[in-house]
DRENPADO-248268 format. One record per residue (C-alpha): x, y, z. Coordinates in steps of 0.2 Angstrom, whole numbers, plus 5000, padded with zeros to 4 digits. Layout:
residues N
XYZ
...
This chain:
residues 470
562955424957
562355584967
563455644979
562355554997
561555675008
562355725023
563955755016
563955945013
564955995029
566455895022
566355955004
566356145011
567656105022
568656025009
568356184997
569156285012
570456195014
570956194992
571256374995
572556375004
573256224996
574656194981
574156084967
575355934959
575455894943
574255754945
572955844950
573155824969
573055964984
574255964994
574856095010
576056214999
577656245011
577756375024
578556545022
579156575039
580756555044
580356375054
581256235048
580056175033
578955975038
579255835028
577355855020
578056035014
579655985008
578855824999
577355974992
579056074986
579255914974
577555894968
577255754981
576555694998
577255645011
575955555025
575455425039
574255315042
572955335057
571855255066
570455305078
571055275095
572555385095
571555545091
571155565108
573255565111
573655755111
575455715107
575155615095
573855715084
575155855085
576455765074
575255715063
574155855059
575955955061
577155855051
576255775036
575355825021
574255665019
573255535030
572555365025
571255305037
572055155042
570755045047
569055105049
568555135029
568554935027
567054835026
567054765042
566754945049
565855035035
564354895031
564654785048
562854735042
562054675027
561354845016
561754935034
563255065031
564255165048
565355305042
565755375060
567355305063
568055345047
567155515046
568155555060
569955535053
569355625036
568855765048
570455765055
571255785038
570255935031
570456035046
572456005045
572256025027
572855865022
572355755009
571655585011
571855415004
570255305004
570855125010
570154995004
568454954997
568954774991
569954645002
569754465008
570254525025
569154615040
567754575032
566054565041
565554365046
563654395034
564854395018
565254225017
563454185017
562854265002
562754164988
563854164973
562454234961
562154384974
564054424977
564554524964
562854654967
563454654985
565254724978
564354844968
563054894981
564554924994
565755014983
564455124977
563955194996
565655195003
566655284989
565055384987
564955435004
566655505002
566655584982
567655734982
568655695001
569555554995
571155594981
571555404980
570555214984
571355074984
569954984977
570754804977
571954734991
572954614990
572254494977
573654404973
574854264980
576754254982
576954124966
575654264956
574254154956
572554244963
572154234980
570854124984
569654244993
567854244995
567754364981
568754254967
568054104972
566354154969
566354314957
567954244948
569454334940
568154474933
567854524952
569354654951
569054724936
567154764941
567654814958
568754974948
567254994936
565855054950
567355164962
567255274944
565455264944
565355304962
566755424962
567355504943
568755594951
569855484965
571155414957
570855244958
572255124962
572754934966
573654894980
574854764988
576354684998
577954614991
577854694975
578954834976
580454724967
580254634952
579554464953
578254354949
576954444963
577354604955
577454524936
575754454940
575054654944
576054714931
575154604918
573354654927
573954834924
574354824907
572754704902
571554844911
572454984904
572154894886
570454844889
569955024894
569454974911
569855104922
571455114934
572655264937
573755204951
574755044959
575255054977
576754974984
576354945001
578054925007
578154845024
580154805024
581654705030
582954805037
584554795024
583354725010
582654845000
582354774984
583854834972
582554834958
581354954967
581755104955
581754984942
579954914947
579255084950
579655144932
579055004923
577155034930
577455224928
577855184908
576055084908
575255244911
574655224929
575555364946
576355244959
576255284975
577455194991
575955175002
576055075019
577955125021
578855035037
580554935038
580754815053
582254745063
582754635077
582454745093
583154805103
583854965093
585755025092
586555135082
587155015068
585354955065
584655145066
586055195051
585555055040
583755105043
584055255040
584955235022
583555105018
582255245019
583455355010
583355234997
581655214995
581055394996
582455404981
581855274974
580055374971
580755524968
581955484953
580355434944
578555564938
577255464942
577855414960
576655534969
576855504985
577555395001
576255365018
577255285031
576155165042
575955265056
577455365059
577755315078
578555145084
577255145098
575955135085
576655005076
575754835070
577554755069
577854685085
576154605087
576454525072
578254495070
578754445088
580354505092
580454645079
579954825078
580554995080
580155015059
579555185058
580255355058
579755415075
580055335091
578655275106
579155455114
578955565096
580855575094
581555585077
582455445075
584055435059
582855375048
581655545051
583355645044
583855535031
581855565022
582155745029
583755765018
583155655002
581655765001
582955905001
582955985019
584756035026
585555975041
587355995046
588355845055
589755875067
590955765077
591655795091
592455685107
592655705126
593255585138
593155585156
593955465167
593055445187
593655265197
592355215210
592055085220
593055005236
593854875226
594654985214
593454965197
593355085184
592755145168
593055275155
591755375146
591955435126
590455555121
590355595103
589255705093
588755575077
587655675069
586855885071
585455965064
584156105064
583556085082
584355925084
585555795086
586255625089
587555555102
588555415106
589355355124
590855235122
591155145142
592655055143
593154935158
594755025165
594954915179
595754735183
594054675183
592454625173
591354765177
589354715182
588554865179
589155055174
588355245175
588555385165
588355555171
588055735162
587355895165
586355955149
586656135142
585256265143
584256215125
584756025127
583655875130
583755685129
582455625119
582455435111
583955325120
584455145115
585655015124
585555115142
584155165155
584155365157
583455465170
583655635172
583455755185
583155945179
584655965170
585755815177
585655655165
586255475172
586155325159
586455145167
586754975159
585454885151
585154705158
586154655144
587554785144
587954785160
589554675159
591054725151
592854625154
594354705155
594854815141
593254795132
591854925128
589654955130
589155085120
587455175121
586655325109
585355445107
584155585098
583955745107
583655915103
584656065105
583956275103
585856345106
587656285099
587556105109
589156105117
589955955122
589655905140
590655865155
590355685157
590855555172
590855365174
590655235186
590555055189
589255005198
């Protein structure tokens, strides 16, 4: 169908924006990395490989300066997280809102990042009017829908997911509104107008709990393969992604493969892996090792184009209000620290960091009854304009302790960004981390230990560092 009216600003600004952009062997722009001497993003190490690396976004944190400088800074790729659904785009019958939505894609094309269209199919956030239409309109509804919203966007939009989520754990279909009165030909239909509506996205299907093999991802994989022989069109499968912390799937690699071999890119799209908060430095390692595996994972195999994290900030995460008592599963922390997992993506996409480690102990006894503690800082982990610490206390005393204090003074070029296990405050220069309220007891002989992210402009030496029992 014609290109709508009213879209001409974005398809000039998207043309601007191609200049000064690579091009992968897909056929997708993205940013080309920087020649300056500034330690390179992960969207322009991901470009270096012929891949994205992005975030998802939603409307309400484009007003958080912050926020929109890490992503229009850091990435090469935004999806528009909610705002392109059907709830939002057609909240009435025949009645169509691109606002919201038009704002993110704005966003994008002035940062000159790509954009992947999510999602013009799928049972959920839908508008209340749907489930009144009869089954013999439905299927003209999908049509009529799929052809204004992927139309409003032809030419901004590189991917859509054009079906969400249509399956069940066991592979059976999902029993939406859309299967229950279109049938099992609703999908392939839904695919057939996003080409007529827009020839040149790359159209994909898209899903949780299918990045290992099994019957979920058996039951897509067959879909895939029936389209693919039937000529009905389908480029992509995305692998949503929203992991367990310690259990990505061993056949991930494996799984990817075996779609790339039907023909069809892959892309890891809605990328998070979730633990039991609060955070140390045991969980943060095995995260970051489980998003060293995946973005592996992609990168062993052609057709994996491309990872989107979603959202890259744990204060922007939809984890803990769905998952209660998880979180802390994306590569960012609530303050814009880089957490472990940040530098483990950071080095499997090829960037360079060095690791050091080194140890000082202080000992300082306070108190009128004698009670005291040690303190142990150790450099864990260095890196261009960063690094990560650990603080061991010991009880030194003939007592159990009931709470402790750290004290450093930071060098000129050192900050204390992301902390876990401790309370920091810092005055100029002058750090002092307490106890947690679950930390704050340690019996005689025994150990709390805190870490954290910082960043560093100089050599980050070692400082002086003091304890007490409080």
């Amino acid at each position: 169908m014609p290109a709508p009216a009213g879209r001409a600003r974005r398809v000039l600004a998207a043309t601007a924006a191609a200049a000064v952009v690579g091009t992968l062997a897909v056929g997708m722009a993205v940013a080309a990395p920087s020649t300056t001497d500034a330690a390179p993003t992960l969207g322009q190490l991901a470009a270096a490989k012929g891949r994205y690396f992005g975030s998802a976004t939603d409307n309400p944190t484009l007003t958080n300066a912050p926020y929109t400088a890490v992503l229009g800074g850091e990435f090469n790729q935004i999806t528009v997280g909610n705002t392109q659904k059907w709830m939002y785009t057609e909240p009435s019958r025949g009645q169509f809102d691109y606002t919201q939505a038009d704002r993110i894609v704005d966003f994008a094309q002035a940062h000159n990042q790509v954009v992947r269209g999510h999602t013009l199919v799928w049972h959920n956030q839908l508008p209340g009017w749907i489930d009144t239409v009869p089954a013999g309109e439905l299927l003209g509804v999908v049509r009529n829908h799929i052809a204004n919203v992927a139309g409003h966007y032809r030419g901004d939009v590189v991917h859509w997911d054009v079906v969400n989520e249509a399956f069940e754990e066991d592979g059976t279909r999902r029993q939406s509104v859309f299967q229950q009165k279109i049938g099992d030909g609703y999908i392939a239909e839904a695919f057939k107008a996003a080409r007529a509506a827009d020839p040149n996205a790359e159209l994909y299907y898209n899903d949780y709990n299918i990045e290992g093999i099994g019957a979920k991802s058996d039951a897509v994989y067959n879909l895939v393969r029936s389209f693919k022989q039937q000529g009905i069109p389908i480029d992509g499968v995305g692998l949503q992604a929203h992991l367990v912390l310690g259990q990505v799937p061993s056949t991930l690699r494996q799984n990817i493969q075996r779609f790339a071999d039907l023909g069809v890119d892959v892309a890891i799209t809605e990328l998070d892996i979730r633990m039991r908060t609060p955070r140390d430095a045991t969980k943060d390692a095995q995260q970051a090792a489980d998003y060293r595996a995946v973005t592996n994972a992609c990168l062993a195999v052609t057709r994996c184009v491309g990872i989107t994290v979603w959202d890259f900030s744990d204060g922007y995460s939809w984890i803990p209000s769905v998952f209660p008592g998880e979180g802390a599963a994306l590569i960012y922390d609530e303050n814009f620290g880089k957490k472990p997992a940040y530098w483990a993506v950071y080095e499997a996409l090829g960037g360079t960091t060095t690791t050091t480690t080194t140890t000082t102990t202080t000992t300082t006894t306070t108190g009128g009854n004698g009670t005291g503690c040690t303190a142990t800082y150790r450099v864990t982990g260095q890196w261009h304009g960063g690094y990560q610490a650990e603080v061991t206390v010991r009880n030194t005393a003939t007592s159990a302790t009931t709470g402790w204090a750290v004290r450093w003074t930071l060098a000129q070029g050192q900050t204390v960004g992301s902390l876990w296990n401790g309370v920091a405050t810092t005055s100029g220069r002058d750090v002092t981390v307490r106890n947690a309220d679950y930390n704050g007891r340690i019996a005689v002989g025994g150990t709390a230990s805190f870490g954290f992210t910082g960043t560093s402009t100089g050599a980050n030496p070692v400082p002086t560092i003091t304890c007490a029992t409080t």
